[in-house]
N, C-alpha and C positions, 0 to 999 in steps of 0.2 A: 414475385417473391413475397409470403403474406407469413407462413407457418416456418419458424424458429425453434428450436431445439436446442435448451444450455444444458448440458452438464457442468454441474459445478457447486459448492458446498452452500447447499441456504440459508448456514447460518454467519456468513460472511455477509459484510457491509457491502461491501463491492459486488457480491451479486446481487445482493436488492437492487442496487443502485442500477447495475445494466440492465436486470430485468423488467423495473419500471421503467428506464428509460425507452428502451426497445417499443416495451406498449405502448407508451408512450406518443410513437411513431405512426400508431395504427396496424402496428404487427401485431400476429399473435402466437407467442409467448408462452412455450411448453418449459417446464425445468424439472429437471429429473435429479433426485439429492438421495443419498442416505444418511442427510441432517440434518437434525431438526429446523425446521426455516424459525429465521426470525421474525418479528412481528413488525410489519410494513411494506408486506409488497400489497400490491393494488389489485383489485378481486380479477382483474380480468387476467393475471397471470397464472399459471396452468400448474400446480405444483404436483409433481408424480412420487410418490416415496418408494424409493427401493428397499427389500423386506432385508438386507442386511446392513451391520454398521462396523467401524473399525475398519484396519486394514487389509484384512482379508474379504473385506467387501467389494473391495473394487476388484475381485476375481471372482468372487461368489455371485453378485451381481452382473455377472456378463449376459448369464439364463433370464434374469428377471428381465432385460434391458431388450434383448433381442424380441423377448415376448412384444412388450411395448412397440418398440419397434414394426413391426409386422401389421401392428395394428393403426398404425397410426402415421400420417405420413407427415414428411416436414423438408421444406427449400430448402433447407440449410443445417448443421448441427455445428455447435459452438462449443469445447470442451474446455474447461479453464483447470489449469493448474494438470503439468501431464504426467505426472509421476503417481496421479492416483487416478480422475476423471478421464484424462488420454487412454492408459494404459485401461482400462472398463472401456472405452470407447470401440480401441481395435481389437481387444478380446470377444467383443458384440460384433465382430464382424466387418464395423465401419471403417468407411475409407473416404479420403477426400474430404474430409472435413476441417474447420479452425482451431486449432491449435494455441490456444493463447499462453505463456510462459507464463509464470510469475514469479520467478526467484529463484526460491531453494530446490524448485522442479529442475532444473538444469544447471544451478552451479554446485548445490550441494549433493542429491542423490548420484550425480552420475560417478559421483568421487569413492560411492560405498564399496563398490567391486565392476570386475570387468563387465559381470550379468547386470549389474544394474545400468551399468550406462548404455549397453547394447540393446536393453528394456526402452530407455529414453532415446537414443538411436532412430528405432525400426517404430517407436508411437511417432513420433517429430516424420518418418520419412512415408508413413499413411496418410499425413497431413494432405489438405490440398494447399492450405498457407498457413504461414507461422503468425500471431502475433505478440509481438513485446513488447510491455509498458514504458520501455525507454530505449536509448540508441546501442547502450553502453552493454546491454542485458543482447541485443542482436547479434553484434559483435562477437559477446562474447562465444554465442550458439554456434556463430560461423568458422569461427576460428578452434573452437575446440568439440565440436561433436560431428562427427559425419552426417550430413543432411544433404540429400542432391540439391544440387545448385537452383535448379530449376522450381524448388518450391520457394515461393518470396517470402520474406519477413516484411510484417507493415511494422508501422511506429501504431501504436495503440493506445497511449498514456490514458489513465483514469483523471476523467474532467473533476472540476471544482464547482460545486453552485454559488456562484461567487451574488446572487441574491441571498442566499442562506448565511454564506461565510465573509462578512467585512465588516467595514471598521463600523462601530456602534454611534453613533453622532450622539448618543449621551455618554459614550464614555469618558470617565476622570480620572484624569493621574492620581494616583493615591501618593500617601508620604515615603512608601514601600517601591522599590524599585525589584518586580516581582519576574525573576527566569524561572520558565517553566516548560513544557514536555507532559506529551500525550502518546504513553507508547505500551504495550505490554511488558510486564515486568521481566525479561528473560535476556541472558548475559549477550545476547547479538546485539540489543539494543545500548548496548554501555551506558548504562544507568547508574553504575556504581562511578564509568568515567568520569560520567557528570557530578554525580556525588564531591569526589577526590577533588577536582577542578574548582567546584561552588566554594569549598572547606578552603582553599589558598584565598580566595578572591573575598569572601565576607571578612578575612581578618581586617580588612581594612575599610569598611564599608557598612555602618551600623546600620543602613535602611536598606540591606538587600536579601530578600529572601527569595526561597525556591519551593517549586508547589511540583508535584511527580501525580499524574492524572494516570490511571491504569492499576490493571490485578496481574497476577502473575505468580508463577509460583519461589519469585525470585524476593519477592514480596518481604518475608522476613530476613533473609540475608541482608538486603537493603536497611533493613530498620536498623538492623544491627550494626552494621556499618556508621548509619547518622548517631546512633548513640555511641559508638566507641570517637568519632571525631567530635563529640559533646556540640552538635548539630540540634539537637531534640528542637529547640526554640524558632528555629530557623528554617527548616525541611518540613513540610506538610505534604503527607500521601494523603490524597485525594479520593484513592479509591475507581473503582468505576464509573465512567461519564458517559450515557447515553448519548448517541449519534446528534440526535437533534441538539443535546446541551453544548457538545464542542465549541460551537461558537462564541456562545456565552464561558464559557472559558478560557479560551483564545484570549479572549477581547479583555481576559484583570490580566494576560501576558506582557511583559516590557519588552519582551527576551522570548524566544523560541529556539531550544538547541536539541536535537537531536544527532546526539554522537555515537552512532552504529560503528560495529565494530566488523562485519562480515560484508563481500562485497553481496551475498545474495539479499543484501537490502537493496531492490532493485528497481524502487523508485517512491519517492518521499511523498504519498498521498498527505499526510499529518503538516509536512514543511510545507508544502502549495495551499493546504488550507490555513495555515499561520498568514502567512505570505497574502492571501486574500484577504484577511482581517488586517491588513498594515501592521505585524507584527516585524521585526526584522529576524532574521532567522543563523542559526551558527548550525553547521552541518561538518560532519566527518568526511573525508575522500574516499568512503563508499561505494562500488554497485552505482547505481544508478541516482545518487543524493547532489554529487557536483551539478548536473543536469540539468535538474530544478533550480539552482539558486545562479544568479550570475553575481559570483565573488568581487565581493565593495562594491557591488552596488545593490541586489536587496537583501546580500547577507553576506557572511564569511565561511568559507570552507577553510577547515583545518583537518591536520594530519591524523591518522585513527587509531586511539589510545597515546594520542600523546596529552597526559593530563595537564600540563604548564603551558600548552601552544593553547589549550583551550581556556586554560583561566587567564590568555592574556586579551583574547577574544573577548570575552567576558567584560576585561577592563575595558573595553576601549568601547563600548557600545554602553557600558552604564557609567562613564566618564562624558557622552557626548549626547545628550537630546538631541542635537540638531541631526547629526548621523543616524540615530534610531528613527526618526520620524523619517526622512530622507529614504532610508534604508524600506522602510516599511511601504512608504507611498512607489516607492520603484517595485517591490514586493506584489503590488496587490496590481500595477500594471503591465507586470509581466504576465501573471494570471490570465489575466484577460487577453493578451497578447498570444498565449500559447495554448491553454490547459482551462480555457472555457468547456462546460461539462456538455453544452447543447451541441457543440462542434466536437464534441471527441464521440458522440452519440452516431452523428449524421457522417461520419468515419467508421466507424463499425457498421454502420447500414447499408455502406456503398462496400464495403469490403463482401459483407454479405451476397450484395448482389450480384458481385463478379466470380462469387463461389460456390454458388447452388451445387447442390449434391445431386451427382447424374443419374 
């Protein structure tokens, strides 16, 4: 089993990251996108452009894809995200191939109409295996969409480079006692919760600020918000952070809260990489977010959109050093414990092996 096939969007982090991990391997490493790749995958990986874009692509692309196909042969095809990449998979005719979830593909779209979920259905039942970045995201596939029994779901979680992502041995406490979030700016990720939540908690607390890392187009609603709770002094949008800089932004974090508001958050890539930096981490009861964190010990799970449960969260973790460091050092060994990125690599390459395309 040597030739791999991803469908899946290349301008996504998460497919760089499997795609080099893959070659990584000594595999090699087709991916087929109708987006623009980002800058970082590693020359040996095969990048194919489909001549359409949007969502009408992934119908319009079936012709281009088959073409390919035909020509080119491959052990295995991996199709991520199946409400666009899936549904282009089995329109090309494919069968038996990986299937991997990632969220909104199966808690959101199947909820648009009977046709859409019968679309995600009958992509999930040409599968040859499912996989889901968390347990909670499995579950939920089994219990709410018809899929024969007989095709398995693995646990699949995306790894941490927990060399890339931990604690800085020069870093220094600053006078500022600094909560912070790394997310796109859009109302699933409760940013304004967070907002509401920070604005109870600094009235009592003249050295605690908050730093908001991400674009989005939720972007000035958010500003607007900071300046109507007369915030301006206190709230710094950051703007976009380059993949490689996360860490170095992590690391001026005291606090890591992402308080998502949809379960198709369906698994806390951002909180596992806090979490590896010895951040301690405050997370909503989300999708797949409790999962990642094990509650009081390397962080707190609170209730979602409740704004007072989280600013009391808030208090108790910038009231106690000892519990944030605590909290952080269990954070960064649980990582290692679960959600090492070499080991979720060498899980996806056995899954492969056991699913070559007949």
């Amino acid at each position: 089993m040597k030739n791999i096939l991803l469908l899946s969007s290349a301008d996504c982090v998460h497919t760089l990251k499997w795609a080099n991990g893959l070659a990584s391997r000594g595999l090699n490493v087709t991916l087929i996108t109708q987006q623009q790749p980002l800058k970082g995958y590693v020359d040996s990986v095969n990048i194919l452009a489909l001549p359409f874009t949007g969502k009408k692509g992934y119908i319009l692309n079936s012709f281009p894809l088959r073409n390919i196909l035909r020509k080119h042969k491959f052990d295995c095809v991996n199709v991520h995200y199946v409400s666009g990449y899936g549904v282009l998979a089995r329109l090309a005719g494919l069968k038996g191939y990986v299937a991997s979830v990632w969220g909104a593909d199966v808690y959101d779209f199947p909820k648009k109409s009977y046709f859409h979920k019968k679309v995600i259905e009958n992509t999930l039942n040409a599968a040859g295996v499912i996989c889901s970045t968390s347990k909670v995201m499995a579950e939920y596939v089994n219990a709410n969409l018809s899929v024969d029994k007989k095709i398995k779901i693995y646990i699949t979680p995306f790894g941490i480079n927990v060399s890339k992502f931990n604690n800085y041995e020069d870093r220094i406490e600053g006078a500022n006692i600094k909560i912070g979030t790394v997310k796109t700016l859009r109302p699933k990720y409760g940013i304004d919760i967070l907002i509401k939540a920070f604005h109870i908690v600094q009235k009592d607390y003249s050295n605690v600020v908050l730093d908001i890392a991400g674009i989005g187009y939720q972007l000035e609603e958010l500003k607007e918000l900071t300046a109507k709770l007369s915030l301006g002094d206190k709230v710094t949008f950051l703007g976009w952070v380059e993949n490689d800089d996360v860490p170095k932004v992590l690391n001026t974090f005291d606090i890591y809260v992402a308080p998502s508001t949809l379960d198709s958050e369906s698994f806390g890539v951002a909180i596992l990489e806090a979490s590896a930096c010895e951040v301690p981490v405050i997370v909503s009861d989300v999708g797949g977010l409790p999962e990642v964190v094990n509650h009081n010990e390397t962080g707190i799970v609170v209730e979602r959109n409740n704004v007072l449960e989280l600013s009391v969260a808030m208090r108790r973790l910038i009231d106690s050093s000892e519990t944030r460091k605590r909290m952080g050092i269990n954070g960064r060994q649980h990582v290692l414990n679960n959600y090492e990125w070499e080991s979720c690599v060498e899980k996806m390459v056995k899954i492969y092996e056991i699913n070559t395309l007949k």
